[in-house]
N, C-alpha and C positions, 0 to 999 in steps of 0.2 A: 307862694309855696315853691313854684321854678325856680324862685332865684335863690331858696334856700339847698335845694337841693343841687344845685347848680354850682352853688358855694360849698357843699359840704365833699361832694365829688371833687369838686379840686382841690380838697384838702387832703385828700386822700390820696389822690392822683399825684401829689407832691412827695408824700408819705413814698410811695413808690419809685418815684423816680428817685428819692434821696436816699433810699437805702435798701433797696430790693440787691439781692447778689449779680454782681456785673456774669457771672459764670453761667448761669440761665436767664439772660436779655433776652436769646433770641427761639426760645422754646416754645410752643404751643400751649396755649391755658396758663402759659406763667408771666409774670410780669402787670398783668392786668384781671381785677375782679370782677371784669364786664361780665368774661363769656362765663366763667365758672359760679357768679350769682346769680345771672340767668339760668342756667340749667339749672340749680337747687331752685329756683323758683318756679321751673317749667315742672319739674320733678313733685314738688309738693303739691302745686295745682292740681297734678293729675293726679296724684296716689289718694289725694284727701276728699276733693271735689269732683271732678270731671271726668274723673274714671269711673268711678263706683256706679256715680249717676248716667255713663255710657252704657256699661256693664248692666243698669236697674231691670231693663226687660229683655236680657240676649242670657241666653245659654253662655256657662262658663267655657273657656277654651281651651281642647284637647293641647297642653303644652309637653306632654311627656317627653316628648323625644328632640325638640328643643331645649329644655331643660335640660337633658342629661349630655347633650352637647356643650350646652352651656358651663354646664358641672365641670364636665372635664377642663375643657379651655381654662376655667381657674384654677384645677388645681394645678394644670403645666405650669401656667404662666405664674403663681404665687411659689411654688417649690424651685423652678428656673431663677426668678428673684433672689429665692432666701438662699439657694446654693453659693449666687454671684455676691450677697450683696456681703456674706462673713465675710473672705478673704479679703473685702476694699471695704470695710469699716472695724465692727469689733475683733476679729481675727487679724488685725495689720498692727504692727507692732508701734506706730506714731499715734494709734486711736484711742482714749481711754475709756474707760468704763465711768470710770468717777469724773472725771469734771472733760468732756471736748468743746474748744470752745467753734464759733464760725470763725472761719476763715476763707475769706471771698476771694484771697490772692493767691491762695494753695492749688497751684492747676497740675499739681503733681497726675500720672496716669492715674495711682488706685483713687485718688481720692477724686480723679473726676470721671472713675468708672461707680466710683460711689453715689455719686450726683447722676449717672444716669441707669444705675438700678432705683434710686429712687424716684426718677420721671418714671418709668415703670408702673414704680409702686404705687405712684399717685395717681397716673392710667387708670390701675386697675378698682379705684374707688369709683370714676364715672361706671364703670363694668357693672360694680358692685350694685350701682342702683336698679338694675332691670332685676333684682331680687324683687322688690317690692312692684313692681310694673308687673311681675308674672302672679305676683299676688292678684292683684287686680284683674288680672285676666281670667284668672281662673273661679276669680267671686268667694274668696278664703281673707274677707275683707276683716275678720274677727283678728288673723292675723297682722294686721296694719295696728299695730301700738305705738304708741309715744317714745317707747325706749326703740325700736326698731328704724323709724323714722326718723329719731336722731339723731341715732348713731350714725345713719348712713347718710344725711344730706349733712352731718357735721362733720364727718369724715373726708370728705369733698373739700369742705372750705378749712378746713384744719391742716391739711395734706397740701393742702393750696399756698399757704401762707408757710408754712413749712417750705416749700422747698424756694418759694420766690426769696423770702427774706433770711433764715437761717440753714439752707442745706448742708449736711456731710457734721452737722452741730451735735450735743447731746440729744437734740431728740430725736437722732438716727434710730437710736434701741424702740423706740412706738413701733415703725416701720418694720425690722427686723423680728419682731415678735411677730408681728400683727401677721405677717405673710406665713412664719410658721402654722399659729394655729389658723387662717383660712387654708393652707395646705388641708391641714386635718378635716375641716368643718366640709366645706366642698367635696376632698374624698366621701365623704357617711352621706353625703344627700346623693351624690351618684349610686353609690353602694346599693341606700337605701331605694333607690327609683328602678333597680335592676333587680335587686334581691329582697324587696319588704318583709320577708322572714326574717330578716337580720337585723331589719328597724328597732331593737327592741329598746327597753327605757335607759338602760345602762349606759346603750352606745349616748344618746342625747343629752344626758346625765354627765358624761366626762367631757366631753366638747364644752357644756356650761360653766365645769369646773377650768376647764383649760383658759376659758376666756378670766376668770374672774381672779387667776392667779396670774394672768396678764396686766391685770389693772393694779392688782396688790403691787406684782413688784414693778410697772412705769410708775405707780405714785412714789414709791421708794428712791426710787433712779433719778427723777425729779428731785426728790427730797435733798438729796445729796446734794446740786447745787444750792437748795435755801438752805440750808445749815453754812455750806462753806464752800462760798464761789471763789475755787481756786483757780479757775482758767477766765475769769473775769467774761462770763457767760451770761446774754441778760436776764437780768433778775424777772423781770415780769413774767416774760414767756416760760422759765420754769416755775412760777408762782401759780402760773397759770394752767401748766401742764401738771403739777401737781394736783390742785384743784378739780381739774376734769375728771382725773382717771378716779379718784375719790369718789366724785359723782356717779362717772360709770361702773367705778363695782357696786355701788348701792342699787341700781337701777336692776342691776343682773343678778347681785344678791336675793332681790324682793323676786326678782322673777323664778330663782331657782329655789325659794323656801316656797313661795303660794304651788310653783310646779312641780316639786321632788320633796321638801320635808314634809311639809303639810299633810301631803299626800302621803307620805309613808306614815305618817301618825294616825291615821287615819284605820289607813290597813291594820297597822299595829293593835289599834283599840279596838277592829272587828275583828282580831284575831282571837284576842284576848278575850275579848266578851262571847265568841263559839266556842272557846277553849272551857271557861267559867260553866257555860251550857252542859254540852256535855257532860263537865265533871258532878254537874246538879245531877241529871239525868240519871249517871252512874249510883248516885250514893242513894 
């Protein structure tokens, strides 16, 4: 089993050395999926296993006021990103929308201040996992789902590969969105941790909607290059990128009709049926 394993890392290890972008060699967490599969692994370990079962007999943890430090720290650092990263990607007039292909040779400034709003960007996905670690601490373990969990330790290793192998490429637009609505989603959980009168469904309700018209249009965007790979872009990676976002609006679909339709139908039919009541009542 060593030596399978042993054999299959150096396959990979090749993989990397033959075609990771010379422009991030010498970056931290880039170039190599040691440290960045370790942490999704230390990550799972403990949001799934070792937490819950630490957490089994201790009182949950006063996190308020870390958290809302926390809160903020993302939304500077996510709205600081999405300001810097328009003008050195989609806002620069050599970038396109429809087809950008990699290019490892391009050490132009915008395009290697674009390469490091994106080390940023990909920063702020380790960041992102103490979302779920605070879960855990605080014993809100109902919260811990499958779609929650994978978005964020796939987030990690998706962001990973992204900038090691294709940076400043078409799937710069994941990143560029993605930092907008955590602008937004961050803001409402500060908001909400300061002012819980304001928590109300509506706010939670369009953040849901925000994220799922994120994955509409990256499958779109994606799409684009499988239909018609004009800038000779590889095909798997946007087969692939297609394919995900696909996934993930299904995932958040399901989550926002059992959370928000369901539930309004529901209301709706105990309205209707007080409504029915009384009019019996009356006549």
């Amino acid at each position: 089993m060593f030596y399978v394993v042993k054999y299959l890392y150096g396959l990979l290890a090749q993989q990397y050395a033959d075609h990771a972008d010379p422009r991030v060699k010498d970056w931290p967490l880039v170039y190599s999926p040691v440290i960045p599969v370790s942490i999704i692994a230390l990550y799972l370990l403990f949001v799934l296993k070792y937490g819950p079962k630490w957490m089994e007999n201790r009182q949950p943890f006063e996190l308020k006021n870390i958290m809302r430090v926390y809160n903020v720290i993302q939304v500077i650092a996510n709205l600081v990103l999405f300001v810097c990263a328009i003008p050195n990607s989609y806002g620069h007039r050599n970038f396109s929308f429809r087809c950008q292909p990699p290019e490892p040779t391009n050490t132009e400034p915008w395009m290697m201040n674009c390469l490091y709003v994106t080390y940023g960007y990909y920063l702020t996905k380790y960041l992102d996992l103490f979302d779920t670690i605070f879960i855990v601490l605080r014993k809100k373990t109902q919260q811990v789902t499958f779609l929650h969990v994978y978005h964020h330790a796939g987030m990690v290793l998706g962001v990973h590969l992204y900038i090691t192998f294709f940076p400043g490429s078409h799937s710069t637009m994941l990143g560029v969105i993605n930092l907008l609505v955590h602008t937004v989603m961050y803001g409402y959980y500060f908001i909400a941790s300061v002012r819980p009168s304001t928590s109300s469904l509506w706010w939670k309700r369009y953040i849901t909607q925000m994220q799922l018209a994120q994955f509409a249009y990256l499958a779109f965007h994606f799409l684009q290059v499988v239909v018609n790979n004009s800038c000779n872009h590889p095909f798997l990676i946007a087969i692939v990128g297609f394919m995900q976002n696909i996934f993930m609006f299904s995932l958040f679909f399901e989550f926002y009709y059992r959370t928000y339709m369901r539930k309004d139908k529901k209301v709706n039919t105990a309205a209707v049926g007080v409504a029915n009541e009384k009019q019996l009542k009356s006549s």
